[in-house]
N, C-alpha and C positions, 0 to 999 in steps of 0.2 A: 182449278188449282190457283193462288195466290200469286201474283205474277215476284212476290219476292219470297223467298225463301231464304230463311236466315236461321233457320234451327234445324236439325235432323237427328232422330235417336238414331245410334248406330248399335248393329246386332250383332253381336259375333258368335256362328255357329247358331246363330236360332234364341240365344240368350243376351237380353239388355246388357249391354259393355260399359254406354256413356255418351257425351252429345257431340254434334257437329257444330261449330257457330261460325256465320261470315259475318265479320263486319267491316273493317278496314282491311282485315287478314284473316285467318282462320284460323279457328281455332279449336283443339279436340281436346274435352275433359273426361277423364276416366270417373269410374261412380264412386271408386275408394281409389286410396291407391295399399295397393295389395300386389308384391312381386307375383304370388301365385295364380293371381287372375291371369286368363288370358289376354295376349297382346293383342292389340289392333295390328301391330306391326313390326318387324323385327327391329325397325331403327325407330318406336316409339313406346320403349317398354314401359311397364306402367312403377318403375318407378318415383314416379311426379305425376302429381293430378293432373295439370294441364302440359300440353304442346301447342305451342304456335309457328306459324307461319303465314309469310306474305303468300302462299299460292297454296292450292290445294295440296295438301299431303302426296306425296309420290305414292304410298300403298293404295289409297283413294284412286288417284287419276289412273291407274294404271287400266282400269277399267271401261273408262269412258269410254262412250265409243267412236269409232272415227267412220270416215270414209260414206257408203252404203246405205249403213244405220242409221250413224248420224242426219245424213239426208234426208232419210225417211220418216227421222223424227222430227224435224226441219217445217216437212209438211203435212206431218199428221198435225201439229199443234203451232200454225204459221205465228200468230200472235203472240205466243211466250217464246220471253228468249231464251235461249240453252245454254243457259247458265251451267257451269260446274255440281250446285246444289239442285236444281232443278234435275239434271242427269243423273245425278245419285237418287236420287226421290223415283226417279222414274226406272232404273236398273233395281230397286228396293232387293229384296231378297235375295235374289239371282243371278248376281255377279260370279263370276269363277274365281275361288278363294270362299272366304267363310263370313266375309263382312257383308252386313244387311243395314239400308234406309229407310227409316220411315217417318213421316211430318208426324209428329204430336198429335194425337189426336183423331187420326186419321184412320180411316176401317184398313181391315188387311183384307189385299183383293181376292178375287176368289182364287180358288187355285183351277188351273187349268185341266180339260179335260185330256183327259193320256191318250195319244195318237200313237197306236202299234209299229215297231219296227217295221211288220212286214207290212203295214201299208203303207209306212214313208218308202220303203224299198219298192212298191209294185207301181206307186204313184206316176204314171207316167209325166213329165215335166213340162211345164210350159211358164211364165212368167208372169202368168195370172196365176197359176199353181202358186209359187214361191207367194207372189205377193199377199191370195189369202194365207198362208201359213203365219204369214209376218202379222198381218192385220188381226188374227186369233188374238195371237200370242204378245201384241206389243203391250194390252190392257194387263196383264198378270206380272209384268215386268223386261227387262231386258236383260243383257249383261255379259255380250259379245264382242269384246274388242276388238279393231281391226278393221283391214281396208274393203277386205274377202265380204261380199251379198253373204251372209249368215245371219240366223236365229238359233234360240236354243227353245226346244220343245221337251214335255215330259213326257213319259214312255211309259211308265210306271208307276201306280197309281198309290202303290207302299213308300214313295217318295216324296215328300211336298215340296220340292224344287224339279227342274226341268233337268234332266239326264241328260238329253242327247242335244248336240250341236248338229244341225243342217247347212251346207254348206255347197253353193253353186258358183258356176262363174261370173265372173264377172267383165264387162265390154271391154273391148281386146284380149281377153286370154281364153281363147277356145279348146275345151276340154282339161280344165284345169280341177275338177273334180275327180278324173282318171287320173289325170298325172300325178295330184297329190295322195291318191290309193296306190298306186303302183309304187312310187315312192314307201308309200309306209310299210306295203308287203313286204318289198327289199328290205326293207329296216330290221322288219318283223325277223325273217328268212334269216338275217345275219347275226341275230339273238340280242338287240338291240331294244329295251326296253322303250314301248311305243304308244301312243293315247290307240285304244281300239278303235276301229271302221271299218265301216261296209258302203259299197257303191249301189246304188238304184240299180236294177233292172235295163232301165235306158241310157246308164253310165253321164245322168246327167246332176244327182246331188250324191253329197257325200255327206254319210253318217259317223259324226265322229263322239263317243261316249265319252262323259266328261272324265278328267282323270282327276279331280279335286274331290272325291268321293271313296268314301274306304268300301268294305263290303255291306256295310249296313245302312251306307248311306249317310252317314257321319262326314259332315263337310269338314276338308283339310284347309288350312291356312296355303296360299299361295301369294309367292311373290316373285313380279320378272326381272330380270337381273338390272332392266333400267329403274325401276322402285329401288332394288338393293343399293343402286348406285347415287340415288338422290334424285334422280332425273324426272322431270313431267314432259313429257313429249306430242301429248295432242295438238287439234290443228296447223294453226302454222308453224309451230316447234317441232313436228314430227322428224323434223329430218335429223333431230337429237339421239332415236336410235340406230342411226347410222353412226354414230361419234365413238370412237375407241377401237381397241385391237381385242382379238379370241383372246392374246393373253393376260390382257387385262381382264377378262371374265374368270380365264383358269384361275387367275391368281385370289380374285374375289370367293368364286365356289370353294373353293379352297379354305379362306378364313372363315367364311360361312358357314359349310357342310363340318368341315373339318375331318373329312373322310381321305384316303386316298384312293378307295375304289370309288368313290361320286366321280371323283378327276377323272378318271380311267374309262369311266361312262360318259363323261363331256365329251372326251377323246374322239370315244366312237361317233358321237353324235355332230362332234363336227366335220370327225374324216368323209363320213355319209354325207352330209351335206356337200361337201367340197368335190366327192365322186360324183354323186348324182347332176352337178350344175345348180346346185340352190344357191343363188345370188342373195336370199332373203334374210339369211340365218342371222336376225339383227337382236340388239341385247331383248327386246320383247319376246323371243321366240327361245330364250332360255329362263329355266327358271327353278324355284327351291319349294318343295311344299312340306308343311311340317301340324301333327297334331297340338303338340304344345314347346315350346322350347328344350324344356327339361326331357320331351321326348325323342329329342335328334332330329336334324335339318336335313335335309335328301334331295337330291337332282330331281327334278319332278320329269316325266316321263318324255322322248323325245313328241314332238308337236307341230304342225306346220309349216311340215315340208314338200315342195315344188320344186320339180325341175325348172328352174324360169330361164336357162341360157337359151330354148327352142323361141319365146318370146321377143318380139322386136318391139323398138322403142324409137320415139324421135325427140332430140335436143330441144328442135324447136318446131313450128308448127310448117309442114312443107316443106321439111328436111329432108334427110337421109334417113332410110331406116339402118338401125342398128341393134345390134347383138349385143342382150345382157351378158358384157365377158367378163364382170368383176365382181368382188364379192361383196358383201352388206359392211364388212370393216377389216381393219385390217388384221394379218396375220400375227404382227411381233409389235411390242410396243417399243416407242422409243422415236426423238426427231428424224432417226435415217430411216427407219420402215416406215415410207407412205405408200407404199405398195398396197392395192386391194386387190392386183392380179391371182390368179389360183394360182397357190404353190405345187412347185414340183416334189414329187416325191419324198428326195430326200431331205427336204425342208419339212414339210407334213412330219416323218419322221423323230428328224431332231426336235419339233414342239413337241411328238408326245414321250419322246423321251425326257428333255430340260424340262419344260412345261408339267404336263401330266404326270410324271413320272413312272413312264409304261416301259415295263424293261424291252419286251419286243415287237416296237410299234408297230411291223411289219405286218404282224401277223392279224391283226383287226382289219387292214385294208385287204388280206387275202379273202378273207371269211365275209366283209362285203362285197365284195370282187364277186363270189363265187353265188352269194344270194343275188345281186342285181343280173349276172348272167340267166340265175335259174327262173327270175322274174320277168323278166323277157320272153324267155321260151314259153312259160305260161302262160304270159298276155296274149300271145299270138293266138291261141287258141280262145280267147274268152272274147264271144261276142258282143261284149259291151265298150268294148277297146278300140277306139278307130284304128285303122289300116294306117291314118297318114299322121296321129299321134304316136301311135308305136315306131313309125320309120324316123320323127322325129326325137323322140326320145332313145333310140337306138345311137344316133349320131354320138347325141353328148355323152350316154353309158358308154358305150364302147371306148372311148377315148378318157374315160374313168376308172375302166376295169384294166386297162392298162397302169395305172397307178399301184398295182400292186403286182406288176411283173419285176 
């Protein structure tokens, strides 16, 4: 590969859209401009041929990948550097959302051979495991963001994209592919619209089905609420999706969706989070997905969720350890809430009433109250559950399910 990249066709949904170009800035030309074509992006509609900008586009970078991945592509290809266009080149097709990269010219790789549900689930784990899965699949494309050791693999073979997300823990957080299944049950339980998953056999990877995907396999446009907002937050900028309040997201899905049952649904998805102890709920981990504009914009389904309060942390190196007690942003916007503490109840409330506009907010914290209890009891009995994950995740539920007495 060319160690510069300066050009990239972009694909949207599998069909030529228009091009990528870096030079001093970047910049993305549509083929016509035609309101009816699809967008690249909600804040780059194609009415005007060109968009520019001094940084990669926010619908673009949202993609990239950080953490794990990153790393790993780090040292599969030590001599090139990872660049922005370089990372798009190399995610080509398979990004989550419906935009695809390809160099000019350039063959399309093969398509991957399809790995059975039930043998990723029977697969017993080890980290030679994960790493051939990674090494397969990193030649066909990428397109996993985030901090979380994940790949996405294809299932099915009527699909010419990768279905399924594989997802393991990662050092320091043990058993965090249970936690984040036990989590989605509860979600599931309390009729919370949620990405599908299954846990391995040895409760050590978690399968999560992509939800950018309609029933025929028709890729949907996806965008996370840090994209909607402008923001590019990779590497050392990451700590950009920490930046803002839940209301300032309501208020965003809001103009966006233009729904009030979407709002109603944010609601629930951040009460759950706040019950459960998810500290992570930051603007990447909400999002919009849409066929076409003219087809209506929709909360895209809830997504990467952990209990992270059972997790310790340290400031600095030889610290203290400490307790995740606060949340990913804050609850109210405004200079007097700098508060990122979990809200009590009746604060939770009054946002989904002011906020949301949920006439009785109560009663969604009952109805998850009432699934995290009955996900508990279940766990107990299911042998892929440690003993001293379940006693820790009991802690923080228990003292969540109180939030709707």
């Amino acid at each position: 590969m060319d160690e510069r990249i300066q050009l990239l066709q972009v694909h949207v949904a599998g069909r030529p859209a228009g091009q990528l170009l870096q030079q001093s800035g970047f910049e993305y030309r549509y083929l016509t401009v035609d309101p009816a074509q699809p967008v690249v992006g909600l804040l780059m509609p194609p009415t005007r041929l060109t968009w520019q900008d001094g940084a990669l586009f926010p619908v673009m970078d949202q993609n990239l990948p950080e953490g794990d991945l990153f790393n790993r592509l780090r040292q599969q290809f030590p001599k090139q550097p990872m660049t922005a266009m370089r990372l798009l080149a190399l995610i080509g097709d398979n990004g989550i959302g419906r935009l695809g990269y390809r160099i000019p010219g350039s063959a399309v790789p093969a398509q991957a051979a399809p790995i059975t549900r039930q043998t990723l689930l029977r697969m017993p784990f080890t980290a030679r495991v994960f790493d051939d899965l990674i090494d397969a699949y990193l030649a066909t494309g990428i397109g996993v963001a985030g901090m979380q050791p994940k790949i996405m693999v294809p299932e099915r073979a009527t699909i010419p994209i990768p279905n399924l997300i594989v997802k393991t823990a990662g050092a320091g957080y043990p058993g965090l592919a249970a936690n984040e299944y036990l989590c989605m049950m509860a979600a599931l339980r309390a009729g919370i619209d949620t990405a599908q998953v299954e846990l391995s056999d040895d409760g050590q990877m978690l399968l999560v089905e992509r939800f950018d995907l309609d029933a025929d396999g028709q890729r949907l446009g996806f965008e996370d609420v840090a994209s909607l907002m402008g923001l590019r937050v990779r590497d050392t900028l990451s700590e950009r999706k920490y930046h803002g309040s839940y209301q300032r997201v309501a208020e965003l899905l809001g103009m966006i969706t233009g729904n009030r049952h979407d709002l109603h649904r944010f609601y629930e998805q951040l009460a759950f989070s706040i019950m459960v102890g998810n500290g992570d709920a930051h603007l990447k981990n909400f999002g919009v997905l849409y066929h076409g504009v003219a087809d209506g914009i929709r909360l895209a389904p809830m997504f990467d969720v952990v209990t992270t309060r059972i997790y310790r942390y340290q400031r600095s190196p030889g610290g203290p350890e400490l307790e995740d007690s606060t949340m990913a942003l804050r609850l109210w916007s405004g200079k007097t809430q700098r508060s990122r503490g979990y809200p009590v109840p009746e604060a939770l409330c009054r946002f989904g009433r002011d906020v949301c506009g949920v006439r009785d907010p109560k009663a969604p914290l009952e109805r998850i109250a009432q699934a995290m209890a009955d996900t508990l009891r279940a766990a107990s009995k299911d042998p892929r559950i440690p003993a001293s994950l379940l006693a820790q995740l009991r802690r923080v539920w228990e003292n969540g399910i109180r939030c709707a007495q």
